[in-house]
N, C-alpha and C positions, 0 to 999 in steps of 0.2 A: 553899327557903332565901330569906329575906328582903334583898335587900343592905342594909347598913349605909355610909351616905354621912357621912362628915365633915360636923356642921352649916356648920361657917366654906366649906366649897367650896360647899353650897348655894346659898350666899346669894353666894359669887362669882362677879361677872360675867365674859364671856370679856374678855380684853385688846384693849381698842379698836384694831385696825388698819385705818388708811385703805384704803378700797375702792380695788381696783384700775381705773383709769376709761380707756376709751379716749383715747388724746391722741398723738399726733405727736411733741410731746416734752415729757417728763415731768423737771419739777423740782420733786418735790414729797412726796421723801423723803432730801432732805439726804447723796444719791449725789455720789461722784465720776463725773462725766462722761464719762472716757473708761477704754473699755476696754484692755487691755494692745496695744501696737504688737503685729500679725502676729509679727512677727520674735521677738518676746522671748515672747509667750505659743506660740509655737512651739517654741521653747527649752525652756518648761516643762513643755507638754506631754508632750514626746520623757522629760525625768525623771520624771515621773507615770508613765507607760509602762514604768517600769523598777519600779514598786514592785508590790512580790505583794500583790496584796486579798486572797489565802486565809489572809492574816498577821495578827496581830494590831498597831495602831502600837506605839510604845514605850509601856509603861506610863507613864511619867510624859516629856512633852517636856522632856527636859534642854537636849536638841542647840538645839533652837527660842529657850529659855529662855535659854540661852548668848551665841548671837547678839544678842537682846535687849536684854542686859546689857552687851554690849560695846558696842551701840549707845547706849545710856544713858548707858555709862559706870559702871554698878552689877557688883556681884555678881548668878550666876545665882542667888542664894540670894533676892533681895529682888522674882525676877520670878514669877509665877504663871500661866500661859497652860490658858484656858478658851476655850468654843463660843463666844466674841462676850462682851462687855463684859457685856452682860443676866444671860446666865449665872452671873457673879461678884456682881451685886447681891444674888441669892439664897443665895449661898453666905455672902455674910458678912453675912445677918441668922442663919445659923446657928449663925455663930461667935459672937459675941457677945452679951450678957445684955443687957435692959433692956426697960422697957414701952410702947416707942414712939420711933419714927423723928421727924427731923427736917429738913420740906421747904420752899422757899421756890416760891411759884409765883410768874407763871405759870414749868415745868420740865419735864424728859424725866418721861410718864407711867410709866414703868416700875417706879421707886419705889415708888409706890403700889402698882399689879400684885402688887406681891415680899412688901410690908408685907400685905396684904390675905391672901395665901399663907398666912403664918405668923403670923396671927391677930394683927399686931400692928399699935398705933392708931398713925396718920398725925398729927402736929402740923405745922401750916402757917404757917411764917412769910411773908406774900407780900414779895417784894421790892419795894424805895420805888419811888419816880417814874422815878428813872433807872436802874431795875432794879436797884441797890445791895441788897447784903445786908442785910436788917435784922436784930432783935435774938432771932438763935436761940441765944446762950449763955444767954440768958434759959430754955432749956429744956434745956439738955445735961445736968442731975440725971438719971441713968435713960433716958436715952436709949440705945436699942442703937445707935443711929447719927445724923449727920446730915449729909444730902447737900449738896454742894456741885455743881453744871453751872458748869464757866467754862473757856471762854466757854459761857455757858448755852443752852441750846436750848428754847425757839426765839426769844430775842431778842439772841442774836448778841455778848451783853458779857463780856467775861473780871472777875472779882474781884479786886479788888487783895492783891498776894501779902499785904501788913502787915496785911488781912481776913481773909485764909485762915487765918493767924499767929496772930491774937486768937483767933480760934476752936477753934485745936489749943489753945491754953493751955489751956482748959474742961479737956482730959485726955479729954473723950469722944472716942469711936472718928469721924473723919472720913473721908468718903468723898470723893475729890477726882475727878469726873467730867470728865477730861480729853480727849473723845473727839475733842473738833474743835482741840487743841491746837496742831497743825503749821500752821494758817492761824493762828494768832495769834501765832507765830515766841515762844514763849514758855511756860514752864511750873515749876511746882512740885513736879515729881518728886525734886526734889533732898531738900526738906525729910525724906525718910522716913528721909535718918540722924540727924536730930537729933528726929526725933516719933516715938514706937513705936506712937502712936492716928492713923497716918495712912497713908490707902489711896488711891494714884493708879489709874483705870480709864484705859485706853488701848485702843484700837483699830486695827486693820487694815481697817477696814470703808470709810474716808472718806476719808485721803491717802492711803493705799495703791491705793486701791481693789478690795476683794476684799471687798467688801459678801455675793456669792454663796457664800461660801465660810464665811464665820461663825467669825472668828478675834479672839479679845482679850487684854488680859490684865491682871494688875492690880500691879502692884510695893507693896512696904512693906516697912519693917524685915525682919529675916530671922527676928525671934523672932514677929511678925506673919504673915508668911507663912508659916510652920511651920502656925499652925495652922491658917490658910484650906486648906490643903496636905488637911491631915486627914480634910477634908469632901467633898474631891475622890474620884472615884473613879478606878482605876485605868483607865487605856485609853482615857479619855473625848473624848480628840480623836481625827478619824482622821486617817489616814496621807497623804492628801490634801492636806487645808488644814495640816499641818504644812510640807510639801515650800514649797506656795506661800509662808506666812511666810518660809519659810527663803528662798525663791528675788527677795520682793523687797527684803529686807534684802541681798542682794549686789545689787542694784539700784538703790541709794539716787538717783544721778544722776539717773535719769528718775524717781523718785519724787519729788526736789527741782526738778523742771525742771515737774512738770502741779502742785506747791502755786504755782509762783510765778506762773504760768498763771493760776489759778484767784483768785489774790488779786486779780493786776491786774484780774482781770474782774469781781471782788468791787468794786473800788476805781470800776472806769467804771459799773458800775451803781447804785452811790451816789451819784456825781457826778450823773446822769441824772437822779437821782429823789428828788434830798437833802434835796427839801421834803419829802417823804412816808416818808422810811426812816430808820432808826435804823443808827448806825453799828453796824460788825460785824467781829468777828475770827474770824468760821468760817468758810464757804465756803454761806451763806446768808444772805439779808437777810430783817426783817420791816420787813412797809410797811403805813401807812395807808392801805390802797387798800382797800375791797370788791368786788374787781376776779376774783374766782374766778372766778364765774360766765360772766364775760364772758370771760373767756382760757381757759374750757374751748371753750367756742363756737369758740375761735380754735385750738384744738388743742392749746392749752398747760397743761399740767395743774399745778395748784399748791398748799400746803398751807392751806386753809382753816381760822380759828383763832376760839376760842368763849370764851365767859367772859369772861374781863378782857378780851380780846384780839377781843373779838366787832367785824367789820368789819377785821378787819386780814385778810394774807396772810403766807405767810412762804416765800421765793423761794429756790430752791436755785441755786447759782451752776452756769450749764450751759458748753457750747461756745461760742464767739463766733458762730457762725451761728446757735445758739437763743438766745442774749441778743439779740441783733439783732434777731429776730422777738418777742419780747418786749418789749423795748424800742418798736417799732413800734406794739406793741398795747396796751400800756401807755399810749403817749401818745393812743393813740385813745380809750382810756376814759376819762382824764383831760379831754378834749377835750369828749367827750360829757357828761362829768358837770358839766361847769363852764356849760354850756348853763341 
């Protein structure tokens, strides 16, 4: 027997992920920094230990969803909790009818990944000079979606909400990709009672930090979320990364105590470097540096960026003692390049 391959997966490439590269300290996937205090991932542990793996988790996280919601301030009706944000991109190009997505570069590549998936064409609106949203209602006819990053990755700028605004008027389905949201003390979750075409994505993966665990999830009206709801399978988290969601939502204090941590150190390494970096509401900066090469040399590993952004870097905000040594070696390339 002959296998039969999907021609659309032929011709799709694997999803570019940055090679793992030896370095000392790695800012160079938009990680939170610090892993849980002893004490409190002690704490979680000891509940992890109580759960049966011969069990199946809940089919659907309500409990998780719940918390959530209260945290938002929503109904568990309006929240949807998937494997990490990624997961949910693909899910609601299934929901939805139309012949082509709409992206703004430079953006998170996963987009494309998901479009490419399900066989359908990518339209690219690139964002202006000062990464400002340009004219994608120009393309909302038939579009099954159009993404929004804000603050966007990887250059760091949030949209302004009266943007976001214009663009749900279109009536097409909006993806509001709000992953790095808690560093820019500000968000658009709110709009999903008054837009029923608009899809916030949220994450556990960056101010939480529970990146290893692969937890997300996406809020929207509740007749929206019915049907993201549909496409889900049952059982599809496990029992694990639920416990953890659940255990840093009663945690919020020290999850509000490493965002404010992380901004300030957001804020002194802009100050350092403000000729060369573009301001930023996530908890990374892009810089005009082509400085990779030379801060791998130095052990610091960082996200080197192509295309529009060819020569640039994009800095993940670490510990104070790896901004230190960054900053260091930063000003030493600067120093040398100006030679």
């Amino acid at each position: 027997m002959i296998m039969r391959i999907r021609s659309s997966i032929t011709r799709l490439p694997r999803a570019e992920v940055p090679p793992e590269v030896p370095a000392r300290i790695h800012l160079d996937k938009n990680e939170n920094p610090f892993d849980l205090p002893h004490g409190l991932k002690k704490e979680l542990f000891e509940e992890l230990s109580e759960i049966p793996l011969n069990r199946y988790p809940p089919a659907y996280p309500v409990e998780l969803e719940e918390k959530i919601a209260e945290h938002l301030g929503l109904s568990h009706e309006n929240v949807i909790v998937a494997n990490g944000s990624d997961e949910l991109i693909g899910l609601i190009l299934k929901v939805f009818d139309g012949g082509h997505i709409v992206i703004s570069s430079p953006t998170f590549g996963m987009y494309d990944f998901f479009a490419a998936l399900e066989g359908i064409k990518v339209v690219d609106v690139p964002l202006g000079g000062n990464f400002e949203l340009g004219d994608v209602e120009a393309h909302a006819e038939g579009a099954r979606a159009i993404f929004i990053c804000s603050p966007n990755n990887p250059t760091g700028n949030a949209q302004p909400r009266e943007r976001v605004i214009e663009v749900l008027e279109t009536g097409a389905p909006v993806v509001l990709d709000e992953a790095y949201a808690e560093f820019a003390r500000k968000s658009n979750i709110d709009l999903v009672k008054d837009y029923d075409n608009l899809i916030v994505l949220r994450t556990f993966s960056k101010a939480f930090g529970l990146a290893g665990v692969r937890l997300g999830y996406a809020v929207a009206s509740e007749e929206t979320a019915d049907y993201l709801r549909r496409v889900i399978p049952p059982f599809s988290v496990n029992s694990l990364s639920l416990k953890a969601g659940e255990f840093m939502l009663e945690h919020l204090d020290y999850v509000q105590h490493v965002i404010r941590y992380i901004i300030e150190e957001r804020e002194r390494l802009y100050r350092e470097f403000k000729e060369y970096s573009y301001p930023s509401e996530a908890n990374f900066l892009l810089m005009r540096l082509d400085a990779h090469d030379f801060l791998l040399k130095k052990g610091i590993a960082v996200k080197k960026l192509d295309r529009r952004l060819e020569g640039h870097i994009r800095v993940t905000v670490g510990r104070k003692d790896e901004n230190n040594e960054l900053v260091s070696a930063l000003r030493e390339f600067i120093n040398l390049t100006a030679d």
